[in-house]
N, C-alpha and C positions, 0 to 999 in steps of 0.2 A: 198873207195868203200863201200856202205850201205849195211850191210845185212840183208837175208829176218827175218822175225819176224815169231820164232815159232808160230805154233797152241797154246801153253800151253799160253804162254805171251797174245795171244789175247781172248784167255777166259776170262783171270785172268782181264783185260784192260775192256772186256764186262760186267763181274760181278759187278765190282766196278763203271759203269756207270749207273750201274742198281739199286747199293744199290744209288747212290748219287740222282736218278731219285724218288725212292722209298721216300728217305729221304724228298727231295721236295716237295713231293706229302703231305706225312703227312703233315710237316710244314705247307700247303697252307689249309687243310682241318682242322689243329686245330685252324689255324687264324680265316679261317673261322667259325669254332667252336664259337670259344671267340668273332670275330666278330655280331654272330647271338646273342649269351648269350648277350652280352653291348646293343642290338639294342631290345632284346625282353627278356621280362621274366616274368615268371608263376606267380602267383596270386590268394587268397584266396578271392574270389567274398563279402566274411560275410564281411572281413576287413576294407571295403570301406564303405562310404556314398554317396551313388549318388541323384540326383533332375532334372529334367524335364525342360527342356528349354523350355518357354512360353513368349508368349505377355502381357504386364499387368502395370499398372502405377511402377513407382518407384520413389521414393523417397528419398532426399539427407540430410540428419540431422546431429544434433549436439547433440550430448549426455549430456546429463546432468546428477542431480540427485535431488532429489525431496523429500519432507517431505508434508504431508496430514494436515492442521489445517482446525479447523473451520472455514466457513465464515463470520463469522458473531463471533464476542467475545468483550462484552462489560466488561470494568473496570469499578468499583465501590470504588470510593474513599470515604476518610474521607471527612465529610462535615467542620469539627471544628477538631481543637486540644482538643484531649480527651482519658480516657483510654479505652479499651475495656471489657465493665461488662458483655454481656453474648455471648455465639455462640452456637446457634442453629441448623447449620446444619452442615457439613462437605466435605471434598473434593471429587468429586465422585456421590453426591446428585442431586436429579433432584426434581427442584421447579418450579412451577407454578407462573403469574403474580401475587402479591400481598401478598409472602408468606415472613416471617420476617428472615434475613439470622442469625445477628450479631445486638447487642445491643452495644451503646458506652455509657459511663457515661453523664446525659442530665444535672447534676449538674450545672456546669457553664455560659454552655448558657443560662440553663431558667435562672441563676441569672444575666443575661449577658439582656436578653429580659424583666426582668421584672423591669432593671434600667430605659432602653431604654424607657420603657413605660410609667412610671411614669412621665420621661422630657421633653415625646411628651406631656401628658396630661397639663404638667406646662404651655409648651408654645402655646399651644389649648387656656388654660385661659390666657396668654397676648394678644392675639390677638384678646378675647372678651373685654378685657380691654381697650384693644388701639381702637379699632373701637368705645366703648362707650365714649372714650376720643376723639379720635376725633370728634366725633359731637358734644359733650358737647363745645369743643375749635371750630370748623366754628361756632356753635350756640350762641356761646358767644361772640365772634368777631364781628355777624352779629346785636346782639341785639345794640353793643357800638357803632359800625358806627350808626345805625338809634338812638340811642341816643344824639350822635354827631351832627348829621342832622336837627334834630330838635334844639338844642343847636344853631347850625350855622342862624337858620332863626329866634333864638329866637334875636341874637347879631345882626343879619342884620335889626330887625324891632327897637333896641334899635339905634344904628348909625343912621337911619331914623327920628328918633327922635329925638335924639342928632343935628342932621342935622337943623332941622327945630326950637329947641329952639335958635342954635346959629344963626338963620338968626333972632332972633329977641331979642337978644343980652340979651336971659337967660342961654345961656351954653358959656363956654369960648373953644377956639380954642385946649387949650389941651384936655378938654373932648370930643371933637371931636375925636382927633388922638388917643385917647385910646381906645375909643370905636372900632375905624377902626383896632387896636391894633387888638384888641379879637376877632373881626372874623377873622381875620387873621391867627391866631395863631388857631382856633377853625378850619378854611378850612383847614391850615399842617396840623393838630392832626386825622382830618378826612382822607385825602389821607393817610396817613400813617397807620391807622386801616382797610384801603381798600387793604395796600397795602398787610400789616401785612395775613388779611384775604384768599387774594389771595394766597400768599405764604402758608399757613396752606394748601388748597384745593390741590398744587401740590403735597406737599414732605408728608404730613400724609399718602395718598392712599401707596406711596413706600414705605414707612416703613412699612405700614403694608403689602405689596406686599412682601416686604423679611424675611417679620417673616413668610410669610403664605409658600414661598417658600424653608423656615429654615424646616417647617413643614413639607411638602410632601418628603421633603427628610428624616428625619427623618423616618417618615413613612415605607419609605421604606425601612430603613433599617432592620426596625421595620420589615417588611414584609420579608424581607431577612431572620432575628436571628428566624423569627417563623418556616421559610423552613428550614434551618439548625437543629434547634430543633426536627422539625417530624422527617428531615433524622438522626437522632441520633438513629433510627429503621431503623437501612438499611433493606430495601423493594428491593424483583426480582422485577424489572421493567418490565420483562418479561419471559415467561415460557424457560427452558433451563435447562443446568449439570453446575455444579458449577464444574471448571478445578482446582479453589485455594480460598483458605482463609486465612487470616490470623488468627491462633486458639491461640495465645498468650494472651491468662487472663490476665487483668491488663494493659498491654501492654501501654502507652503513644506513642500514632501516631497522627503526625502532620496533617491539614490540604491540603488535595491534596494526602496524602500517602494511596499507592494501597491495598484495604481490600479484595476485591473478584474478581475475573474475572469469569463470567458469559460466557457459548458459547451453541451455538446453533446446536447441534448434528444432523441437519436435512440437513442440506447444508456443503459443503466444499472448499474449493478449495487447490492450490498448492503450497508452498513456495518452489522455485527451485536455482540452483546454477550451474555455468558451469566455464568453464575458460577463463577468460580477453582475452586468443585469439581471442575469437569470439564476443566480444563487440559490435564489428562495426556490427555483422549480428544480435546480439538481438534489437529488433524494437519493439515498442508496437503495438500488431493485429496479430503478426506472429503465425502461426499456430504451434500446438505444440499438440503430441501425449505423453498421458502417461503412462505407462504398470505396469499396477496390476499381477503378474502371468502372467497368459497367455491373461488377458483381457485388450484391449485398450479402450479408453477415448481421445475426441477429446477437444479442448482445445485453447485458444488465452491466447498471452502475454497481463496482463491486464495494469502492473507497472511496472516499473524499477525502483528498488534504486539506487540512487545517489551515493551511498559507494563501494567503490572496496575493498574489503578485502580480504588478504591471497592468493592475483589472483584469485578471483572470483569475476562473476557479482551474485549479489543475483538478481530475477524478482520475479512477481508473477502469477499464471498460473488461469483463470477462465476457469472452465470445464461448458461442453454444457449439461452435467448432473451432476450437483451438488449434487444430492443425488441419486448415485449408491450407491447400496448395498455393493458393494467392498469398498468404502470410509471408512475406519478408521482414526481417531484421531492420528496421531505421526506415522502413518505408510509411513515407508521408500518404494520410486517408483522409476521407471526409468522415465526420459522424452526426449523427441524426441524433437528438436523444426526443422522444415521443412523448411530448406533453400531452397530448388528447390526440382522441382516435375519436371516428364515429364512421358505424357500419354502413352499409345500403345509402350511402348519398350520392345525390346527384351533382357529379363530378364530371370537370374537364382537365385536360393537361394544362400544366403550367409553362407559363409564355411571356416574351415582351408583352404582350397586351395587360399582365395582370400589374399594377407600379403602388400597389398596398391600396386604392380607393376602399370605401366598403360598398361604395354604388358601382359598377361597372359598366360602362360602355360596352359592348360586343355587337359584332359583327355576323350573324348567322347566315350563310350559304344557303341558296334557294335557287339552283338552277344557276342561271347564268349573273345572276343580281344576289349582289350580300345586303342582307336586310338591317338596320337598325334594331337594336333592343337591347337592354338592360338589366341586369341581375346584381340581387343584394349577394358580399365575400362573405362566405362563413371560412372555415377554417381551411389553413393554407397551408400545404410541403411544397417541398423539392418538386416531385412529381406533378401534386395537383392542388386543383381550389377544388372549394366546395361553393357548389349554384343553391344562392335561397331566392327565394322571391321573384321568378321570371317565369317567362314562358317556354325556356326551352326545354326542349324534351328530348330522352336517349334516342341516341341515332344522328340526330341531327350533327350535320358538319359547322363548325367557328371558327374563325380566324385569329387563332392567337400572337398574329405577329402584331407588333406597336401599331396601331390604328389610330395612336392622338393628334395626327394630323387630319383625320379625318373624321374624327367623331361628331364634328357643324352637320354631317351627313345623314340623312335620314336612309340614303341606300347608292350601291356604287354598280356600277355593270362591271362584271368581268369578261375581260376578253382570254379566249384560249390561247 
């Protein structure tokens, strides 16, 4: 049989429903608590870097790196093997066309051009000999045929003779046939001084055709050892800074060996380098951005070398203003080469916030609270990304500083 339940028991039974009720309640309001802190939290507005969401080309590049030479830089070699007797200017120097850089020793060549001179003169004087020889030899040839000729009708009028004594039985039958003897022998002696003669009028003209032709080359060699000789005064070919010389007194340098290199401080262009990744995308023509500091230079691939070295493609970059004032000599650039563009997108500046995803976290500004949301990368520079698939719109302010500490967030308060 159940008995009833004091009053005290059901206090005691009420209180304890009420502390467990109480206890509940907290627990659900510090969750909540912790729940709102994980979902939201305060923020030093300075802390941030934000940028502007706007419409505007953007741009997909490949980074490179870049070194500034001249465009123009001529080498000045040894003309001859010689030593170097004087140097007149120095590394650094700016000469004008026509001004004397570097003296070499002219010793051997002039004794090298005044041999040379003296064998063309010799054989100048055989080829007035041989021409006088030959004529004197047609001329002599032609006088013995016509000596011969008349020879021949002097024997043919004696045989006629001979002919006519023996029909009347004053010459005997062998003075006949001797007589026919000697023109005979007088008509051979004569074709063969014709024939002799003929032969003289082909082969003398070539002989002397290849003495003359012995000569003109000579000549020019001759013409060669005099150019060699003057550039034994290496002469600026043209106005420019002298990058190098060779300042070694004395010095013995070969022939072809590099003495000066000449450049032309007025123009430039870009010797660049990237990595063998992107081989297949560098192209000769492809558009290429180069950045001085803050100043850009627009630019085409003009060359590619052939050599892969170290994983890199070396090219060369021709700018659309070769002589900006930014342009120095040996000065280290960035260079952009433009694999794809696309016009009118919707673009922001690029930031710690952007680390290559193609889904992005972002942070959009909204008064005093940065909002949570999301946009698919399209293509990315230096400057900027490209926004697909989100809800932001131009105008609107983002926070492109690193936010991966806080992307669990669905939104953060800033404080001023």
């Amino acid at each position: 049989m159940d008995r009833p339940i004091s009053n005290t028991k059901k206090k005691r039974r009420l209180g304890k429903n009420a502390l467990r009720i109480t206890g509940l309640i907290a627990v659900l309001v510090g969750a909540l608590f912790v729940l709102r802190s994980m979902l939201t939290k305060e923020l030093d507005r300075k802390d941030f870097q934000t940028a502007t969401v706007e419409v505007g080309k953007v741009e997909e590049a490949i980074t490179a790196s870049g070194l500034v030479v001249p465009a123009f830089e001529q080498q000045l070699t040894a003309p001859v093997t010689a030593a170097i007797q004087e140097v007149h200017r120095q590394s650094g120097d700016k000469v004008e066309r026509g001004d004397t850089i570097l003296q070499l020793d002219e010793e051997y060549i002039r004794l090298q051009y005044e041999s040379l001179a003296d064998q063309l003169e010799l054989k100048k004087n055989k080829i007035t000999r041989l021409r006088h020889e030959y004529d004197k030899n047609i001329q002599d040839l032609a006088y013995e045929s016509e000596i011969k000729a008349l020879q021949i009708s002097s024997l043919e009028a004696q045989l006629a003779d001979t002919k006519r004594l023996r029909e009347i039985g004053s010459a005997t039958p062998e003075e006949v046939d001797q007589a026919q003897l000697q023109l005979d022998i007088a008509r051979l002696e004569k074709q063969k001084l014709d024939n002799e003669l003929r032969f003289r009028e082909q082969v003398l003209p070539g002989d002397r055709r290849n003495l003359e032709l012995e000569v003109r080359m000579e000549e020019k060699k001759s013409s060669e050892l005099a150019r060699k000789l003057r550039e034994t005064s290496v002469i600026a070919p043209r106005s420019g800074v002298i990058t190098w010389i060779n300042e070694d007194l004395g010095k013995q340098v070969s022939e072809g060996e590099l003495l000066v290199r000449l450049a032309d401080l007025q123009r430039y262009r870009i010797e660049a380098t990237c990595s063998d990744r992107y081989a297949a995308q560098v192209k000769i023509g492809l558009p290429v951005r180069v950045r001085i500091n803050q100043t850009d230079l627009n630019g085409r691939i003009s060359t590619i070398l052939p050599a892969v070295e170290n994983n890199t493609v070396a090219f060369i970059v021709e700018l659309d203003e070769p002589d900006h004032p930014k342009l120095r000599p040996n000065r280290r650039v960035e260079v952009f080469l433009i694999a794809n563009a696309r016009e009118q997108a919707l673009r922001l500046k690029n930031g710690p916030a952007f680390r290559g995803k193609t889904i992005q976290p972002l942070f959009v500004v909204d008064g005093k609270e940065a909002r949570r949301t999301e946009a698919r990368i399209g293509l990315t520079s230096v400057d900027y990304v490209e926004l697909l698939e989100t809800d932001l719109q131009p105008g609107q302010q983002v926070i492109i500083s690193d936010m991966a500490a806080y992307e669990h967030l669905e939104q953060i308060k800033l404080e001023e």
